[in-house]
C-alpha positions as CSV (number, residue, x, y, z in Angstrom):
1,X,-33.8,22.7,70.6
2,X,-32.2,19.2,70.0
3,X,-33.2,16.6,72.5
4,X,-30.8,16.4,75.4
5,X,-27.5,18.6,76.0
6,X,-23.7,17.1,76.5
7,X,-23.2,16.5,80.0
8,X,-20.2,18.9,80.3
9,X,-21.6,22.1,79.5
10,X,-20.6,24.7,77.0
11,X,-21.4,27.3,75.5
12,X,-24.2,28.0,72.9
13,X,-24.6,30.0,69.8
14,X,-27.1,32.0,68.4
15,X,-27.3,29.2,65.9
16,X,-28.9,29.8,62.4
17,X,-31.0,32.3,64.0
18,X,-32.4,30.9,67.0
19,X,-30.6,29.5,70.3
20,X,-29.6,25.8,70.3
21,X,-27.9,23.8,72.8
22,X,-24.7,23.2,72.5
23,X,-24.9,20.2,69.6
24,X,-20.8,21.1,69.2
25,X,-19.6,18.9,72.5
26,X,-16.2,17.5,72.9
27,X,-15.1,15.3,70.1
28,X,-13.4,12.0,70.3
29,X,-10.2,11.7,68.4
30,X,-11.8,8.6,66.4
31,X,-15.4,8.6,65.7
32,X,-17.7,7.2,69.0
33,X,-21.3,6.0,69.4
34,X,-22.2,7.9,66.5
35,X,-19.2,6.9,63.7
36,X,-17.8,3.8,62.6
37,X,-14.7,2.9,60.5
38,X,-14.8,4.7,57.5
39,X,-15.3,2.3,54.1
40,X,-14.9,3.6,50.6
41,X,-18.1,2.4,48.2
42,X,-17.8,2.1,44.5
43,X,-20.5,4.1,42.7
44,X,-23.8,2.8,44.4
45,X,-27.0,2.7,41.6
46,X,-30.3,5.0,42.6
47,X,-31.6,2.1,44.1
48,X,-29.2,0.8,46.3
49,X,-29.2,1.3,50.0
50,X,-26.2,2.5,51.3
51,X,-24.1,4.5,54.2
52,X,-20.8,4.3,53.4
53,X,-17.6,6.7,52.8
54,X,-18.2,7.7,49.2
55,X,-14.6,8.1,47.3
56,X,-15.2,11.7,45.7
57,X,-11.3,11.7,44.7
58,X,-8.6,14.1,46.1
59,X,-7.7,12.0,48.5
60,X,-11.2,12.9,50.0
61,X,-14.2,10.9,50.5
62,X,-17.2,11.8,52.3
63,X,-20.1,10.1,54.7
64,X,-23.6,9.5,52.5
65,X,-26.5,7.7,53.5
66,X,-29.2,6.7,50.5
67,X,-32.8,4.8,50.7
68,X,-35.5,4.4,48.2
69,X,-36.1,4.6,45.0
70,X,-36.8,7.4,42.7
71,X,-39.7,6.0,40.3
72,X,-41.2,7.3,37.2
73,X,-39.0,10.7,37.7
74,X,-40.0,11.6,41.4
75,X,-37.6,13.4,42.5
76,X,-34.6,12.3,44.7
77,X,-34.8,14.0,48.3
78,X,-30.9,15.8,49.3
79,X,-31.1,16.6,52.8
80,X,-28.5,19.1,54.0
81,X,-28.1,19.4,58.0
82,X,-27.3,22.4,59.1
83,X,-23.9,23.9,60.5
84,X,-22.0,22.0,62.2
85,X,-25.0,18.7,62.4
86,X,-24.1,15.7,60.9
87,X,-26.9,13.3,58.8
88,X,-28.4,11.8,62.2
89,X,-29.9,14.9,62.6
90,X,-33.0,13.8,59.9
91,X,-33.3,10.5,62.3
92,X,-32.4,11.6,65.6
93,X,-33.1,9.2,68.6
94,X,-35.6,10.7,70.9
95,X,-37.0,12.9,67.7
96,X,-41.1,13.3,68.4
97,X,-43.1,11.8,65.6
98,X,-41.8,10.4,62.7
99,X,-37.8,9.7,61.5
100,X,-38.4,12.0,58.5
101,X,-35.3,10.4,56.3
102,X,-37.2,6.5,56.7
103,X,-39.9,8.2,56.0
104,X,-39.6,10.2,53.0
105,X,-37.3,7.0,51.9
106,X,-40.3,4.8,51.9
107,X,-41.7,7.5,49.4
108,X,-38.6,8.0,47.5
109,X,-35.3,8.4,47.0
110,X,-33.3,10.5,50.1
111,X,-30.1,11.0,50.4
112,X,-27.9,13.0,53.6
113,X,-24.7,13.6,54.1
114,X,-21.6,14.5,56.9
115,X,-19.9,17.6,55.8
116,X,-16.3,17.6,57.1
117,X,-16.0,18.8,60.6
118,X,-20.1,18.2,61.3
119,X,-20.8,16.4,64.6
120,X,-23.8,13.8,65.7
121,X,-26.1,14.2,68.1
122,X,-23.6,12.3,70.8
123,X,-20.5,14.3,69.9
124,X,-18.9,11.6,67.7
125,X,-17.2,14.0,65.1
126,X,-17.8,13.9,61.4
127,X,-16.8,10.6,59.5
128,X,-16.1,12.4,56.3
129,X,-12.3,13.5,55.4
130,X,-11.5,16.9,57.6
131,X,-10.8,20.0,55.2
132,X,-9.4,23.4,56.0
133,X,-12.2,25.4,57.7
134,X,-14.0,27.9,57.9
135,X,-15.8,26.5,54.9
136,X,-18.9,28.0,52.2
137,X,-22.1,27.6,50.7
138,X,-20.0,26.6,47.5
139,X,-17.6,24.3,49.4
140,X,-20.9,22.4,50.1
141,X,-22.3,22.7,46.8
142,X,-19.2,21.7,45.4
143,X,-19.4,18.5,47.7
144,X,-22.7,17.3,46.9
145,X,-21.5,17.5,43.2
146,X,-19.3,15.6,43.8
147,X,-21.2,12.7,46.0
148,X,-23.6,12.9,42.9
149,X,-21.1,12.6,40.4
150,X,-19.5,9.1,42.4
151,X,-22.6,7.8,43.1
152,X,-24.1,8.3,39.6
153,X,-27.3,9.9,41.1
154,X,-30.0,11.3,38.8
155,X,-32.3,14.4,38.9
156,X,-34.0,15.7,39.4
157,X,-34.1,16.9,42.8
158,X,-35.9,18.5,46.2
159,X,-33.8,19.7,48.9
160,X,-34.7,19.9,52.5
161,X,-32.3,22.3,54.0
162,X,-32.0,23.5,57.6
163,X,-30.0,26.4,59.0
164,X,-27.1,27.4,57.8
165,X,-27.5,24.6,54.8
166,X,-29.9,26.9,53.4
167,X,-27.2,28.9,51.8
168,X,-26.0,25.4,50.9
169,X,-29.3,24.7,49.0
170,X,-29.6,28.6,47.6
171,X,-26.2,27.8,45.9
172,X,-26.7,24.6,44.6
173,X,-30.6,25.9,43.3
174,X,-28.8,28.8,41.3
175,X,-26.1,26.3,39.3
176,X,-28.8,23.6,38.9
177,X,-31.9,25.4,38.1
178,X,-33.2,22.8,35.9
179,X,-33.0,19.9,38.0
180,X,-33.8,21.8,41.3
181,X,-37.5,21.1,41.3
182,X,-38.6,22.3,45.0
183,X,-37.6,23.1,48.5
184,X,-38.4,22.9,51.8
185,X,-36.4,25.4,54.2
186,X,-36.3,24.8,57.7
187,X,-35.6,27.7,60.1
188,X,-32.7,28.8,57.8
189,X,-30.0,31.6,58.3
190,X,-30.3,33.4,55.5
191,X,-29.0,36.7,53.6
192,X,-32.7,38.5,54.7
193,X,-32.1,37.6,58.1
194,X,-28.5,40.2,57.5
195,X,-30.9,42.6,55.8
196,X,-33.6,42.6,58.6
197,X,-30.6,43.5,61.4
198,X,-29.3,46.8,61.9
199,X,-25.6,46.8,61.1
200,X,-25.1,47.1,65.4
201,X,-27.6,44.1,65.7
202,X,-25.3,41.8,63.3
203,X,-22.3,43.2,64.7
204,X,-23.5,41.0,68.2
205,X,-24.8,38.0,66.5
206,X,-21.3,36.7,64.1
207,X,-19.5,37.0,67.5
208,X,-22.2,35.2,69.0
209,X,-22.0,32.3,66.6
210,X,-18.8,31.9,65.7
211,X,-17.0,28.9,67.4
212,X,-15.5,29.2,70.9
213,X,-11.2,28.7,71.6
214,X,-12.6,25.4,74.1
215,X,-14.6,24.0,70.7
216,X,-12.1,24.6,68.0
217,X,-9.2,22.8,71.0
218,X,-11.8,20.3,71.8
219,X,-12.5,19.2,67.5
220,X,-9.8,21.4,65.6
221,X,-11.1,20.3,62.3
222,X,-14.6,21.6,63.6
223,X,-17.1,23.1,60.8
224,X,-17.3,26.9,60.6
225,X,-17.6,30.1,58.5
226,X,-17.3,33.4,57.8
227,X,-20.5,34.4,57.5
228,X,-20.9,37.4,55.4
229,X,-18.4,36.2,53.3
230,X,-21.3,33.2,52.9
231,X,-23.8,35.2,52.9
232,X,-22.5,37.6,49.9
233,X,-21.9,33.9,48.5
234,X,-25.5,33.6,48.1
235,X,-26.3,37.0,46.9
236,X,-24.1,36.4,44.0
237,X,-25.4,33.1,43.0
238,X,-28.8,34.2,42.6
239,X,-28.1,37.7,41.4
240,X,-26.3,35.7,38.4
241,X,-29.1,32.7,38.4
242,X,-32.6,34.3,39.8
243,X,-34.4,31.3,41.6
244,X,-37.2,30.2,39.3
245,X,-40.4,29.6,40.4
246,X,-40.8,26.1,41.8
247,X,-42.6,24.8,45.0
248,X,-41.5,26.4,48.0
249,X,-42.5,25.4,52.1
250,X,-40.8,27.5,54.5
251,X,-40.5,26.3,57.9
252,X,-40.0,28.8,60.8
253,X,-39.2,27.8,64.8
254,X,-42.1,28.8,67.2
255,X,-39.9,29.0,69.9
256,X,-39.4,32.1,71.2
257,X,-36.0,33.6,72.5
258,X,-37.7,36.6,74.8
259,X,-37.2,34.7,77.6
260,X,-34.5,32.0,76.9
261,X,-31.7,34.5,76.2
262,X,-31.9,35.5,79.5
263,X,-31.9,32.2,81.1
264,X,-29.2,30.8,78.8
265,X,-27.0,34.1,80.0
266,X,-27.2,33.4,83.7
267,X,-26.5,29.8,83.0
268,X,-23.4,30.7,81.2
269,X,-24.0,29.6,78.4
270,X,-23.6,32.5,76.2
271,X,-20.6,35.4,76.2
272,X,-21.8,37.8,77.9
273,X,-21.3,40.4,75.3
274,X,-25.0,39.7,74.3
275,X,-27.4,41.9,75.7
276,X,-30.0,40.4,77.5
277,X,-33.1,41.3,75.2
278,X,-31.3,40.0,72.4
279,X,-34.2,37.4,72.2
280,X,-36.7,40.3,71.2
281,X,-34.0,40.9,68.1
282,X,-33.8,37.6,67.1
283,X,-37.5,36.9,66.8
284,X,-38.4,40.0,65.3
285,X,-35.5,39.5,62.5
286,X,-35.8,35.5,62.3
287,X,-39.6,36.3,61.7
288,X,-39.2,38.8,59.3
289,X,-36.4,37.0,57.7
290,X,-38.6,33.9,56.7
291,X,-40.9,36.2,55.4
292,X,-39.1,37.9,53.2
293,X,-37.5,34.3,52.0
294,X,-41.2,33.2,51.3
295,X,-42.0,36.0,49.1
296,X,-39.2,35.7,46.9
297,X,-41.4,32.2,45.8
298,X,-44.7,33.4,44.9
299,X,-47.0,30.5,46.0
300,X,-44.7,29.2,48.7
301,X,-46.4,28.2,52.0
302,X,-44.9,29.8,55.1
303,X,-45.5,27.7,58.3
304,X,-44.6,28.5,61.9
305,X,-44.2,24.9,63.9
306,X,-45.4,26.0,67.0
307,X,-43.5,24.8,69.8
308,X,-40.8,23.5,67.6
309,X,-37.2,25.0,68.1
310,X,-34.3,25.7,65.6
311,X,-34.1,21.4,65.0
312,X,-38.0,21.7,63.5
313,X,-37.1,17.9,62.3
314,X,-36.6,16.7,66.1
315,X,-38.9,18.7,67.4
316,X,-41.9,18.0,65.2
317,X,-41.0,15.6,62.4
318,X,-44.4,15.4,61.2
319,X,-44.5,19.4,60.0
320,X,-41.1,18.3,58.1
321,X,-42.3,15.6,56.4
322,X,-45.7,17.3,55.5
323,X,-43.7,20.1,53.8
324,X,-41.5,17.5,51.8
325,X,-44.5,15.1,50.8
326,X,-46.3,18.6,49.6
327,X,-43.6,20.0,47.5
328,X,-42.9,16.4,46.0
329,X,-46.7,16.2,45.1
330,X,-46.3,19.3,43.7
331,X,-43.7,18.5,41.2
332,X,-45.4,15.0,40.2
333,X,-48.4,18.1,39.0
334,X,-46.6,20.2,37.1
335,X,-46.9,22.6,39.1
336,X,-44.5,25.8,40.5
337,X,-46.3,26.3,43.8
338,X,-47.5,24.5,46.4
339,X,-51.2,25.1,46.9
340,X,-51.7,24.9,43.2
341,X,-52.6,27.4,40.7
């Protein structure tokens, strides 16, 4: 769960699998605590430090953040926040343990970014240019493309994704299989999550996740998607472009949604259309979800972070950056999984 909720309350959604309070809170009509003024960089080199509106052309330019250097080939680190979370969410305040994006950037190179329409942690909305929503896993592809391509980043690369960015990372694996080295998923939705629900059981969760009328009034330009439009997305990409084997950690919440579904029902803060053991779905599927998602990576590591919820990074940064350092040392070997062989 992330650290603190708005003080107005609304509602929550069944967010990349597992509850979440509500991180989508009223948004200022310029960017608050969390934004400043937008400013346009010129293409940064792999070493330089920088956050900074990136000019990606279009009349577009987007929020990136970049520290470290990638030496002797180690791979840069994209993280890629999930729906609707803007790049604080890899060095939250209040997160326990280490700020995993300091972290891994004392290591390496790590790069984050704002998707349009993402929000921070305090509600400030996204500082990148706003685009028609809902958006894609290839709409974010396409975007970090593009922040590569004006920042002249090299491969290759790890990604850390969480959520909903997972698809994000599934895509962007598929078109750049060679320089896609490793990933690290973190209690992502996923296309096996779809195929572990009955048709009924799906049929309550997209209503339960997509945005509420008082969130799209409050941020119009507020990120969202269709999501088996997404989720075909990804089914495509790798039925073209199978993933390869590479190092693989797969991070699942230990939280468990039994009891909280209940609770967040009488509280209000979910439509009432959900049933009230909906938790019992959502941990069987999520569960059986991320295990299916491991075993398409012979090798991978599957880790539950117990008492971690949907935000693993907040929650317990430490598990995070053990599962990024892993995979990284697992590239610098040579080899495709984790725990060797």
């Amino acid at each position: 769960m992330p650290p603190t909720r708005p003080a107005r309350r609304r509602p929550v959604a069944l967010l990349g699998v597992v509850l979440s309070a509500a991180l989508v809170s009223a948004a200022c009509s310029s960017p608050g605590g969390g934004a400043s003024s937008p400013t346009t960089t010129t293409p940064a080199k792999n070493t330089a430090t920088i956050a900074e509106n990136v000019d990606i052309g279009g009349g577009r330019t987007i929020y990136v953040e970049c520290r470290g250097e990638a030496k002797d080939g180690t791979p840069t680190v994209l993280l890629m926040s999930g729906s609707g979370t803007a790049s604080d969410l890899w060095h939250a305040p209040g997160q326990k343990g280490p700020d995993v994006y300091d972290t891994i950037g004392g290591q390496t190179r790590v790069c984050a970014m704002d998707r349009p329409g993402v929000q921070y942690l305090d509600g400030s909305p996204s500082r990148s240019t706003p685009v028609a929503q809902p958006t894609d896993p290839q709409n974010g592809a396409d975007d970090w493309d593009a922040v590569i391509d004006a920042l002249g980043m090299q491969g290759p690369y790890v990604i850390a994704a969480h959520s909903f960015a997972g698809n994000i990372a599934r895509v962007f694996a598929a078109e750049h299989s060679d320089q896609v080295k490793g990933i690290v998923f973190v209690d992502v939705l996923s296309p096996e999550l779809r195929a572990s629900m009955t048709p009924a059981e799906w049929g309550i969760w997209v209503p339960a996740n997509n945005r509420t009328a008082e969130q799209l009034a409050a941020y119009p330009d507020l990120e969202r998607q269709d999501f088996d439009r997404s989720l075909d997305q990804v089914e495509a990409a790798e039925a073209k472009v199978p993933p390869s084997p590479k190092p693989v950690v797969v991070l699942q919440a230990g939280v468990k949604f039994d009891v909280l579904v209940p609770k967040y029902l009488d509280e209000g803060l979910l439509p009432p259309s959900v049933p009230r053991d909906f938790g019992q779905v959502i941990d069987r599927t999520n569960a059986e979800a991320q295990t299916r998602l491991a075993a398409a990576y012979p090798g991978s590591q599957h880790i539950t972070a117990a008492g971690a919820g949907h935000n693993i990074m907040i929650d317990d940064g430490p598990v995070v950056i053990q599962a990024i350092e892993d995979v990284l040392a697992a590239v610098e070997a040579g080899r495709t999984t984790v725990s060797g062989g």
